[in-house]
N, C-alpha and C positions, 0 to 999 in steps of 0.2 A: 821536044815532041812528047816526051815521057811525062814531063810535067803537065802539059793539055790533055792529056787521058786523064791523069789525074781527075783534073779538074771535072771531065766529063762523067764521070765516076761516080763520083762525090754527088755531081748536080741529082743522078738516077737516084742513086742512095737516100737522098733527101726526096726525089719527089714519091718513090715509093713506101717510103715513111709518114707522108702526109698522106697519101693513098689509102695505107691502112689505116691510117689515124681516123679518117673518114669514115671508112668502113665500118671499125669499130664503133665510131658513134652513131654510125645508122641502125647499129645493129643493135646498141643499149636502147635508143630512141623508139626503136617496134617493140624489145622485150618490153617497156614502160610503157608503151602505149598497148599490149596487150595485157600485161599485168592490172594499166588502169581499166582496158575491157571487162578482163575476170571478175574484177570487185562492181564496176558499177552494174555487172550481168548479176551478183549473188540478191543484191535484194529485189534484182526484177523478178528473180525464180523465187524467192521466198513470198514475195507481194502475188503472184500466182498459184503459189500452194495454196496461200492464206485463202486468197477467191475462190478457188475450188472446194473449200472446206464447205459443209452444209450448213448452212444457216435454219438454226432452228423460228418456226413460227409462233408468235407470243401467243396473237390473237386466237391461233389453232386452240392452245392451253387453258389461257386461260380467258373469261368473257369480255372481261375487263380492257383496259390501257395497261399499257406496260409502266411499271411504276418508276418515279423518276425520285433520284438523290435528290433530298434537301438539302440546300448548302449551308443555312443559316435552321439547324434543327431546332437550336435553345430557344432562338426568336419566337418561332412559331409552337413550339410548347409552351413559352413564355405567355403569348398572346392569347391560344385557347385556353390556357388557366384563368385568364382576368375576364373571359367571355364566360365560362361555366362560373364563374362565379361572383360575375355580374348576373345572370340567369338568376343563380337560387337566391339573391339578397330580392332582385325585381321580384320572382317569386314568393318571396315570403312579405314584404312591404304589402298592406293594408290601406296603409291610408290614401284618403280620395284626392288630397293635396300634392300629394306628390306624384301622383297619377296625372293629375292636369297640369303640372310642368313639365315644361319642354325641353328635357337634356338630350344631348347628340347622342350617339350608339359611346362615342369614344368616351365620352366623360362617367357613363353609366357602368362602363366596364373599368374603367382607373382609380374613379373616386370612392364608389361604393364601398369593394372591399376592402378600404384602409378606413374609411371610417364605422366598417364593421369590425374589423381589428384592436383600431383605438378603444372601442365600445368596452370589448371584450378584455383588453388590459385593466380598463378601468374596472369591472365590475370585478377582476380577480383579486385589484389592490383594495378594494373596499373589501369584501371576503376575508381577506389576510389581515386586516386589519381590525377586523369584528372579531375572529379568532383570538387575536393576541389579546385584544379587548378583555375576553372572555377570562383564559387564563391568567391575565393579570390579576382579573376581579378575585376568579376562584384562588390564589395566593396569596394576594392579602386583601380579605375580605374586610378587613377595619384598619383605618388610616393609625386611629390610637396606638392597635399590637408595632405599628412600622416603624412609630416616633418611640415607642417601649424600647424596641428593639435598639435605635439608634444610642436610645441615652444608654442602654445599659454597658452598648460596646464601648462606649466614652467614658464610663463611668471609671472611678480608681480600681475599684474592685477587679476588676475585668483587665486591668491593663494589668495590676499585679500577677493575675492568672496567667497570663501573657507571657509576662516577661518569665515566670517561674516554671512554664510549659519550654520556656527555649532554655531557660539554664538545664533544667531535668535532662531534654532532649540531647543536649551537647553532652553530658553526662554521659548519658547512657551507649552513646555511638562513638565517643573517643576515647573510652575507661574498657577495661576488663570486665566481664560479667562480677566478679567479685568486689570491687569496688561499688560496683550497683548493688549489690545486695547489703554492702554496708550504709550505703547512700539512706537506704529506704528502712533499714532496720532503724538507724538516729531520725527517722523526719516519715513517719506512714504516711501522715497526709500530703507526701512529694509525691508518691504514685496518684492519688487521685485527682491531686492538680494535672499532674501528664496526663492520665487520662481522660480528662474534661475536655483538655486542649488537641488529643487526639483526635477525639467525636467530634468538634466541631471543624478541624480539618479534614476528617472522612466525607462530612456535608458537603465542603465547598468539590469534591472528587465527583465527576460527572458516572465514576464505574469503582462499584466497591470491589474488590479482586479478593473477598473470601466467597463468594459467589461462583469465582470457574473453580475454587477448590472444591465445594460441596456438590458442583455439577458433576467432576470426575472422583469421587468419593462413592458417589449414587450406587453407583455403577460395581460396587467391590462385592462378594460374596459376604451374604448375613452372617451374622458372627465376628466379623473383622475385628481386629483391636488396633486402634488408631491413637497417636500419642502427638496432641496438637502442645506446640512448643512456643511457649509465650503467646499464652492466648488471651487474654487482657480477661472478658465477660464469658467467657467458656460458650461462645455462638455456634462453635461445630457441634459440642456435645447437648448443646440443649433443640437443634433442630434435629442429629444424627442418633440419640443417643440412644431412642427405641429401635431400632435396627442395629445398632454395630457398638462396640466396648471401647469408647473413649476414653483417654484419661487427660486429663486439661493441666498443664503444667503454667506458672507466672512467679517471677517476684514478691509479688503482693496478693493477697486470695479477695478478690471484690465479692465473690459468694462461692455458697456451699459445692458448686461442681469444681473450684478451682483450689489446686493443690501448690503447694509454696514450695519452689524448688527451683536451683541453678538448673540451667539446660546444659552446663557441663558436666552434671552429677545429677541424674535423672534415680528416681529410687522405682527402678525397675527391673529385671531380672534379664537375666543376658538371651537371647534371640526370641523375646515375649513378642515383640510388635508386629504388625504387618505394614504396617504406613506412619511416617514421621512427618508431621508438619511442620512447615515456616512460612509462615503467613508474615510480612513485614515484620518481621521479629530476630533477624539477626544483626543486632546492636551493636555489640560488642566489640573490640578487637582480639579476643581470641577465640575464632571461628575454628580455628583447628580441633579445640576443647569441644562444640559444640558436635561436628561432624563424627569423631572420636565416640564417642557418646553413642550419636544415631548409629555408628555402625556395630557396637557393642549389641545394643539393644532389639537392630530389628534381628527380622530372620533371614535366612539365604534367599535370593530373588527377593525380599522387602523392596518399598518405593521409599522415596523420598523425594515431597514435593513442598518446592520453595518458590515463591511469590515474591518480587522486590523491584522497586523503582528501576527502570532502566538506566536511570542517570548514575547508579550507583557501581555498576560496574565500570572500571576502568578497561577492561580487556577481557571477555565474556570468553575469550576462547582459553585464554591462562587458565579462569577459574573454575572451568568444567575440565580440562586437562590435570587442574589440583584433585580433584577430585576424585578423579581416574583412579591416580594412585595411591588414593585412601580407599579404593576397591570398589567404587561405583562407576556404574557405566550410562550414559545418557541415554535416553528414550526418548523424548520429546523435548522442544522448545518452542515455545509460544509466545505473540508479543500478545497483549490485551490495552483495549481502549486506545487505539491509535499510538500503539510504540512505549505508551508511556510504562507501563510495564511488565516484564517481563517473568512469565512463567517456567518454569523447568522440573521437571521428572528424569529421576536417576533411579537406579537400581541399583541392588548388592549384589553382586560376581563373585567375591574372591576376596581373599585378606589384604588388608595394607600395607603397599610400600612402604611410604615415608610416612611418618607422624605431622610432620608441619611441612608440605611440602610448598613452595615457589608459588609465589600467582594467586593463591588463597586468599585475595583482598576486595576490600569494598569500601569505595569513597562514605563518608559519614552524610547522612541526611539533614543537615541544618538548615533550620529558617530565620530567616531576616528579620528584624525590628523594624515594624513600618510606623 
């Protein structure tokens, strides 16, 4: 008998555990179905506020329609352009011929302005070509000077000048200044072959760079004494020389403004200068000698402004660092003519560190045998 209670026990036990079981899921079953109430009640209340809101009136504001989005804006930019300006070509067209043909709206608006276009291309390449025309003629105005010209470059003469402008040049850029001076003492007419062979490689230069020196020269207080250092034709002193006290320093004297002397040994008096020039003119391998020198020479706050190929420097920040500590200090740097060379302005600060200091270099400027 003890065992049949059990039993009847056990059956309660179970059926009031399915009972609740029940329960519970009716009672998850309403939370969820009023949870899904809540949310699909939030945007019928928000679709309600939004109603309620006041709608402003266009037509009230303004007289018009209310303007509507382009969807395709460029199209329609696109198309009024080819219509205005089908307009001004029909507008400006004259003739009675083309009046009495009969083109669509669409082709009058497409075709016209490209063959006003073409028109206009063409008339610009004839223009441009009248021009070059022009300056062709005004440079060589006789065919004779152009065939002169050619034979003389062919000529022996001309190629000995040649070849004896590149041996000079090598010379004077991989030797010590003092070797150059003996160079020119045994052979004077070696300076003037270099020289010949310079001028005609300053011609082929689209930008002479003693030009931005005499522009920032201008500019110095009257009186200045200025010491141009390898000046070849002494051109600063014969365009500056009524205004400011040049003194023109070269290897070789081409005339009477130019004085014979190493730029390592300048016969000048110690702090006489205010400005030291290098116009393409430091040649040499011992630049230390030359700097040495300018700083002997000028006076405290003195400039020093040097001009030279860009391709020349290996490391442009070494050689104004060298320079530092030979007691100048940079003020400006400049590229001229498209990079091709490079300008610099230093000042005098202070005495010299080192004598021959690190970095102080410059690749040699030679030219090729063509």
């Amino acid at each position: 008998m003890k065992l049949k209670r059990s039993k009847t026990n056990n059956s309660t036990l179970n059926s009031s555990k399915v009972f609740n079981l029940k329960k519970s899921g009716n009672e998850d079953s309403v939370s969820s179905k009023s949870t899904q109430k809540d949310k699909s009640a939030l945007p019928r209340k928000l679709s309600k506020d939004v109603k309620q809101k006041p709608t402003i009136d266009v037509s009230s504001v303004t007289s018009g329609t209310k303007k509507r989005k382009r969807p395709w804006r460029q199209a329609v930019r696109r198309k009024a352009k080819r219509e205005r300006l089908g307009a001004q070509v029909s507008g400006l067209s004259v003739d009675e011929d083309l009046e009495q043909e009969d083109f669509s709206e669409d082709n009058s608006q497409s075709e016209e302005p490209r063959k006003k276009t073409k028109r206009s291309r063409k008339k610009r390449l004839r223009d441009k070509n009248r021009i070059l025309a022009k300056c062709f003629d005004s440079n060589n105005n006789n065919e004779q000077e152009a065939k002169e010209k050619l034979q003389t470059s062919k000529s022996p003469d001309s190629r000995l000048d040649a070849a004896r402008f590149r041996y000079v040049n090598e010379q004077l850029y991989t030797h010590p200044s003092t070797s150059a001076v003996q160079l020119f003492k045994e052979d004077p007419n070696a300076f003037e072959a270099y020289h010949r062979g310079y001028k005609l490689q300053l011609k082929k230069w689209p930008f002479n760079p003693l030009n931005s020196i005499l522009l920032d020269l201008s500019s110095l207080p009257p009186g200045s004494v200025i010491a141009d250092l390898g000046c070849g034709e002494a051109e600063l002193a014969e365009r500056l020389g009524s205004k400011y006290k040049v003194h023109s320093f070269d290897l070789v004297s081409l005339n009477e403004r130019v004085v014979v002397a190493d730029m390592a040994k300048i016969p000048l008096a110690r702090e006489s200068v205010d400005v030291c020039v290098y116009c393409l003119s430091l040649m040499g391998t011992n630049l230390a000698h030359f700097f040495r020198e300018a700083h002997r020479v000028l006076k405290m706050n003195g400039k020093v402004k040097i001009v030279e190929v860009t391709s020349r420097f290996k490391n442009i920040k070494k050689f104004i660092d060298a320079l530092g500590k030979m007691g100048f200090q940079l003020k400006r740097k400049k590229e001229l003519d498209g990079k091709y060379f490079t300008a610099l302005t230093l000042q005098k600060i202070g005495r010299f560190v080192n004598k021959r200091p690190l970095g102080l270099q410059l690749d040699p400027c030679l030219y090729k045998k063509r």
